[in-house]
C-alpha positions in Angstrom: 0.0 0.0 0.0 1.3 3.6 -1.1 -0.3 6.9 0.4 -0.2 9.6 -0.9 -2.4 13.4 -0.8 -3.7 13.4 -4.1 -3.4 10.8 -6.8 -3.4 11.8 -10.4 -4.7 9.5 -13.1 -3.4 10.2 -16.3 0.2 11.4 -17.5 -1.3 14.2 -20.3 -2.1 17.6 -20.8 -4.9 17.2 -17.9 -3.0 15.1 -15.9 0.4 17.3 -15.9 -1.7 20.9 -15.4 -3.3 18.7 -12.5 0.2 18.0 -11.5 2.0 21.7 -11.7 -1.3 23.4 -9.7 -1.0 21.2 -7.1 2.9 21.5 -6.9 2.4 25.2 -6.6 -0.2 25.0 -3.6 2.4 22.4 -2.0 0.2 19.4 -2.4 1.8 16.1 -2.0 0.9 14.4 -5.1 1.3 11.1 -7.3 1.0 11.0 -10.9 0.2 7.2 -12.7 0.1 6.1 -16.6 -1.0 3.0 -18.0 1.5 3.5 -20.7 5.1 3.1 -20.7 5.3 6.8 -21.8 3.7 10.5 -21.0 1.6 11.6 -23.6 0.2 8.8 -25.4 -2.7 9.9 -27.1 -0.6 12.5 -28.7 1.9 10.4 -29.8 0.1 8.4 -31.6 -2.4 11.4 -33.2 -2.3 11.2 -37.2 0.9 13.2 -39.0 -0.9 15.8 -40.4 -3.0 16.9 -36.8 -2.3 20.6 -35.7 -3.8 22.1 -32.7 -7.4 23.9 -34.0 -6.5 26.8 -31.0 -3.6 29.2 -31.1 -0.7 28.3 -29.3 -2.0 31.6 -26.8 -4.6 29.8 -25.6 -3.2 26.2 -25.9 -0.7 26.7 -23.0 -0.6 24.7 -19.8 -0.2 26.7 -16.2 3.4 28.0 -15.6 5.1 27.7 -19.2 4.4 29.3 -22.8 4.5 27.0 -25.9 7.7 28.6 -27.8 7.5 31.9 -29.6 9.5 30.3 -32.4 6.8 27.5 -33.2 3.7 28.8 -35.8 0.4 30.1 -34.5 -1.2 26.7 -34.4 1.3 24.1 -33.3 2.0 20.8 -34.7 1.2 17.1 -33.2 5.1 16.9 -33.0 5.2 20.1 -31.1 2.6 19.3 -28.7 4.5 16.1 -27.7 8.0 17.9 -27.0 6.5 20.6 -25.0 4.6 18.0 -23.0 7.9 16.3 -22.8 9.7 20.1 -21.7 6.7 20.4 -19.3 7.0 17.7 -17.4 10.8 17.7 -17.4 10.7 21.3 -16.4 8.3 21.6 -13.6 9.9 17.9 -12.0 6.5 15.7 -12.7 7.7 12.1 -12.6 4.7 9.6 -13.5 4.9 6.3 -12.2 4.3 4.5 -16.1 3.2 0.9 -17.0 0.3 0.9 -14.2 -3.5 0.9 -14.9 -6.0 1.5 -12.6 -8.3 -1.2 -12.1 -10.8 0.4 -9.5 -11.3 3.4 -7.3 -13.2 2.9 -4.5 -14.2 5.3 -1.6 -13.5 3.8 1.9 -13.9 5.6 5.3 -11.9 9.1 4.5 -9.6 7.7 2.0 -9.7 6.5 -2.0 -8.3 2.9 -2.3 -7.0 3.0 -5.8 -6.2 -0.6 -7.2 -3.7 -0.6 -10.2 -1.7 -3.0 -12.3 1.4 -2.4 -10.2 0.6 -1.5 -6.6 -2.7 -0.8 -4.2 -2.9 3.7 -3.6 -4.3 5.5 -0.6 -5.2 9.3 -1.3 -7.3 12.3 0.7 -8.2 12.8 -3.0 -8.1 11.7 -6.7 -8.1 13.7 -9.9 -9.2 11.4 -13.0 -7.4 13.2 -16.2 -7.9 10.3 -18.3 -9.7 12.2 -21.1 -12.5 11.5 -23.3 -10.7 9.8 -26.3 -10.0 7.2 -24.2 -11.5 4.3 -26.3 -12.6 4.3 -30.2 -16.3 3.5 -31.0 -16.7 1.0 -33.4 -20.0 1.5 -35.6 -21.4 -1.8 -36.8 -23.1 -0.7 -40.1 -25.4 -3.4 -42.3 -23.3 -5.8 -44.2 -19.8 -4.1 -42.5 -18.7 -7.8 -42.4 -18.8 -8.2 -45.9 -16.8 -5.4 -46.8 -13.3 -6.8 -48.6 -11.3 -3.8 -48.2 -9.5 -2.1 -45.3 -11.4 -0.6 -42.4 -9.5 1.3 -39.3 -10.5 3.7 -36.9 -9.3 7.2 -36.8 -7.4 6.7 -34.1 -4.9 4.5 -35.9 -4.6 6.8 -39.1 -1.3 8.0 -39.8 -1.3 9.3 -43.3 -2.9 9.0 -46.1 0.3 7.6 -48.5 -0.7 3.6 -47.7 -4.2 5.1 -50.0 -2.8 6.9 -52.9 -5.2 6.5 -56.1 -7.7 4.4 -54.0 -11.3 5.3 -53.4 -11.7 6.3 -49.4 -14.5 6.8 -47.4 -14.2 8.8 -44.2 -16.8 8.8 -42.0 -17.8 11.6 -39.4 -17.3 15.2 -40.0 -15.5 16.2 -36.9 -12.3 17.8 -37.5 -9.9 15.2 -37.1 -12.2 13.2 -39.8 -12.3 16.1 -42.0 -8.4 17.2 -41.6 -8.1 13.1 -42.5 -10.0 13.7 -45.3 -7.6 16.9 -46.1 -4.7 14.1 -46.1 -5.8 11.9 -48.0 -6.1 14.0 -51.0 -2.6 15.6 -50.2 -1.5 11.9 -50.5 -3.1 11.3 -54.2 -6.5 9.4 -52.9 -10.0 10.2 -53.7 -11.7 11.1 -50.5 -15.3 11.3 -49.2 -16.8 11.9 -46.6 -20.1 10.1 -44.8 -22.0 12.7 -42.9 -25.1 11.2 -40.7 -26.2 14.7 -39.1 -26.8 18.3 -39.6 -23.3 20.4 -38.4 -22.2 23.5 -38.4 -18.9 24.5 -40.1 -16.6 27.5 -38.7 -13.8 29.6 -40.1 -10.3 29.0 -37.8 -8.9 32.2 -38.5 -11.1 35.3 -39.3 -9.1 37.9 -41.1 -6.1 36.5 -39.5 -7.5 36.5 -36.0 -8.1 32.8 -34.4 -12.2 32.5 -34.4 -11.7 31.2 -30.8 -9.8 34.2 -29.4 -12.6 36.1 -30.5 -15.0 34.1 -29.5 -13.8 34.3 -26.0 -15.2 38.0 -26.6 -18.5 36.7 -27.0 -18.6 34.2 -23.5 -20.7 37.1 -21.9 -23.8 36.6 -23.9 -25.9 32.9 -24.1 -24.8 30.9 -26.7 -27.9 31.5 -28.6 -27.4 35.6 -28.6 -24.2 34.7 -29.3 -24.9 32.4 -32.6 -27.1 35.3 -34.0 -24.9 37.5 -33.8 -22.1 35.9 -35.4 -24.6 34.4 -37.9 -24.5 37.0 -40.3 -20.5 36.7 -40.6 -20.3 32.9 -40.8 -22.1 32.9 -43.3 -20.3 35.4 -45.4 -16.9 33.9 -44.9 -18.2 29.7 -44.9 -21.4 30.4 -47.6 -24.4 28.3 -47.8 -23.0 24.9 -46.9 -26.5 22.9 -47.9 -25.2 23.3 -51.7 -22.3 21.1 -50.9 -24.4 18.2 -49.6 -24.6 18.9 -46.4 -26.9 19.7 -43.6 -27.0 22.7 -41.6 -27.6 22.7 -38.1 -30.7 24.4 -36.6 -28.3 25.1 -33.7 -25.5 27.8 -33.9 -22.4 26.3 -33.2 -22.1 27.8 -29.2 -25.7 26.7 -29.1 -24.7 23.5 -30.4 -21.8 22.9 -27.9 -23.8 23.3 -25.0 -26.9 21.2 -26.2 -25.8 18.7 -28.3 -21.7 18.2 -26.5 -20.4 18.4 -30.1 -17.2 20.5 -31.5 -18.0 22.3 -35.2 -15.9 22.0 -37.4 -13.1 24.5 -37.7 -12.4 24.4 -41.5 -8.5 24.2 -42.6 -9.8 23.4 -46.1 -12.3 20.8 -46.2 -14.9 22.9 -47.4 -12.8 24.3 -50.7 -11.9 20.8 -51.1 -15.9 19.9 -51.2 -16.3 23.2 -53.0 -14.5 22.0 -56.0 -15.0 18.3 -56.4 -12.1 16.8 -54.5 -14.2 15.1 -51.8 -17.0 13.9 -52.2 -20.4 14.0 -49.5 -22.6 11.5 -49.1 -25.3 10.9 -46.1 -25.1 8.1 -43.9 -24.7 4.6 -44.1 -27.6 2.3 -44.8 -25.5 -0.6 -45.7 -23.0 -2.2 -47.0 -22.4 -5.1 -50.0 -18.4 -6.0 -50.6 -17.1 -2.7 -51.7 -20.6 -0.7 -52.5 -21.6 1.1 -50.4 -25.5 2.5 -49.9 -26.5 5.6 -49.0 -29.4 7.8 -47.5 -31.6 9.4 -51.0 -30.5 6.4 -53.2 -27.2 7.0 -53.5 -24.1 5.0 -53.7 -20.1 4.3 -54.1 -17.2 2.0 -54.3 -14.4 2.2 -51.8 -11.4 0.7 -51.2 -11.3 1.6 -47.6 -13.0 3.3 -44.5 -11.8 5.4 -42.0 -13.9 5.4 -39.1 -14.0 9.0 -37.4 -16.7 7.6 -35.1 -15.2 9.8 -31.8 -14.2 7.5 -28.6 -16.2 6.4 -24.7 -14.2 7.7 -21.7 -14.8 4.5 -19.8 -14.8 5.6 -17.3 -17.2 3.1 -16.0 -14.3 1.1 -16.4 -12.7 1.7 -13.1 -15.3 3.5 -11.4 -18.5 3.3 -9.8 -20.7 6.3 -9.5 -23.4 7.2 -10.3 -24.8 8.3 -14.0 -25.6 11.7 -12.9 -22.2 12.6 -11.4 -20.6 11.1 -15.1 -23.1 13.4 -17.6 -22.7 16.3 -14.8 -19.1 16.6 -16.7 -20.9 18.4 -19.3 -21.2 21.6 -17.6 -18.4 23.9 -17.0 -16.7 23.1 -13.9 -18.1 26.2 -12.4 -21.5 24.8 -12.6 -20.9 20.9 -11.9 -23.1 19.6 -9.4 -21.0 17.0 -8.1 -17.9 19.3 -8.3 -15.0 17.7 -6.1 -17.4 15.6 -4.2 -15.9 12.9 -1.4 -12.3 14.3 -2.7 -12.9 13.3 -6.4 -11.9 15.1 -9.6 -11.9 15.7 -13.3 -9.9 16.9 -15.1 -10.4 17.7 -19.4 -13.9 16.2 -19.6 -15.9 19.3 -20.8 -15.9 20.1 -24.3 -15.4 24.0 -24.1 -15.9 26.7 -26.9 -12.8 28.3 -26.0 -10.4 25.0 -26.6 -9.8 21.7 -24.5 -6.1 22.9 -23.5 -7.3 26.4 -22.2 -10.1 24.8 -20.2 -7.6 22.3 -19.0 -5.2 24.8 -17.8 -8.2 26.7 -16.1 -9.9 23.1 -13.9 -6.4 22.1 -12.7 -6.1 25.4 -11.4 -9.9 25.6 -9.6 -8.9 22.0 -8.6 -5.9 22.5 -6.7 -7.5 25.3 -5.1 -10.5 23.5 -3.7 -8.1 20.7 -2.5 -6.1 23.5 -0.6 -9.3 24.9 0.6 -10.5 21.3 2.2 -7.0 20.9 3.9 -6.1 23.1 6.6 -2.3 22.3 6.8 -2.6 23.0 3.3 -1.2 27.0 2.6 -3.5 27.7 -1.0 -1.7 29.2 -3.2 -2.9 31.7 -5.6 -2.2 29.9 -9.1 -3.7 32.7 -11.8 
């Protein structure tokens, strides 16, 4: 049995913010991965992936992504400042140990793992939501003779050069995928079951989110009709190219519907002028044909799945269902906010970027904590 104050699960962004806030209140703390090394998820990201929000409002607490690096920094760049991060501000995760349960016991968490058996005051989850890829099972999937993968396992798109791919999802990591695969000589479409909403990144040069943080004050609903007039202008009337349009704005759409627009890099020129194709969803499948909603239908060579993941976090926890969707409210407004000494840590999809709202729960986090200790000095960590 190990004790510890606080134990972190999770050796990521959320994880390593968790990490630095609580260092700076003077919070004993241990940090465990299942992986052999920090940063996983990133690691393994596809080539192409840039960050969607500026490297301003991408940073973690206590340290600046380089000046030197561009606006919106690279997968590879996001891995080697985790890397500086954790090297920098001395967080050492314990590595190869998955947690199998955490359980609440008198005053203390009991946290069983791969490796050893934890006892903590507290316990901050920061396992994220891409935790494990869904799988669809369309009609007649089985009978399909060429290559299926998930997203997740995408690298690039040079494997597919001159063959028929079908993407499907229209969440930006399916739609930079898409981007990709035509860089990489293959003909790319995309399968698009619901109505979306489609954003400009950069508005006359200025990130859309950095301004959007400019429009938090009003409801998201104010805020969509007031922006509606501009979107449209700069993305144009995207029902032309096959697709759906929302009858949600896309801050109205977050908040209702837990779902990111997409923050166009190109997919929509690319649509505009015939390099990937749109099609609905996926009524079934026969060999390589595939059917479509309104009678339409296609040939493929292979699928990429960008079906999103499950947290799972079910997986080593047991509480209630209420306390799990209550991590789709800001953490200012979560009901169950640090209740019995538990935490989480990058679970709410916010307008403003994952990494910035990261950066901003670790910090309200390792306050409360503080707070709930009275040995504990608490630090201001603004």
């Amino acid at each position: 049995m190990i004790s510890t104050h606080t134990l972190i699960i999770g050796a990521s962004a959320a994880g390593f913010a968790s990490a630095a806030c609580l260092q700076k209140a003077g919070i004993e703390f241990l940090i465990v991965e299942k992986y052999p090394q920090l940063a996983t998820s990133w690691r393994n990201h596809y080539d192409r992936l840039h960050l969607h929000t500026s490297k301003k409002m991408s940073a973690l607490p206590f340290k600046e992504f380089s000046e030197s690096l561009p606006q919106y920094p690279a997968r590879r760049d996001v891995v080697d400042y985790l890397d500086t991060y954790a090297k920098e501000l001395n967080i050492n995760p314990i590595f190869n140990t998955e947690v199998l349960s955490v359980k609440k016991e008198g005053e203390s968490w009991f946290i069983e793992t791969t490796q050893n058996t934890y006892q903590s005051k507290a316990v901050i989850v920061a396992t994220g939501l891409n935790h494990t890829p869904k799988m669809p099972d369309f009609k007649g999937m089985d009978s399909f003779k060429g290559e299926i993968l998930h997203s997740s396992t995408f690298k690039n798109g040079a494997a597919f050069a001159g063959k028929n791919v079908l993407v499907v999802g229209f969440g930006n990591s399916a739609c930079e995928q898409a981007i990709c695969l035509h860089e990489h000589g293959a003909h790319p479409s995309l399968s698009v079951r619901s109505a979306v909403n489609v954003l400009p990144r950069d508005i006359f040069g200025f990130p859309i989110l950095e301004i959007g943080k400019l429009m938090a004050k009003f409801p998201p609903r104010i805020a969509d009709k007031i922006n509606a007039p501009l979107i449209r202008l700069l993305v144009g009337n995207i029902t032309k190219l096959g697709l759906k349009k929302s009858s949600y704005g896309p801050m109205e759409q977050i908040e209702k519907q837990k779902r990111i627009p997409l923050l166009d890099i190109g997919t929509i020129k690319l649509i505009r002028e015939g390099f990937i194709k749109v099609y609905g969803d996926i009524v079934r499948i026969d060999n390589n044909t595939i059917y479509f909603e309104d009678n339409k239908q296609g040939d493929f060579d292979a699928i990429v799945l960008g079906t999103g993941y499950d947290h799972k976090l079910d997986s080593f926890l047991d509480i209630c269902s209420n306390r799990i969707d209550d991590l789709n409210n800001p953490i200012a407004k979560q009901n169950y906010f640090g209740k019995d000494g538990l935490y989480f840590c990058g679970f709410y999809l916010s307008p403003n970027g994952m990494l910035r709202e990261i950066g901003i729960e670790a910090n309200i986090i390792a306050n409360d904590i503080a707070k709930k200790q009275p040995s504990l000095s608490v630090s201001s960590l603004a």
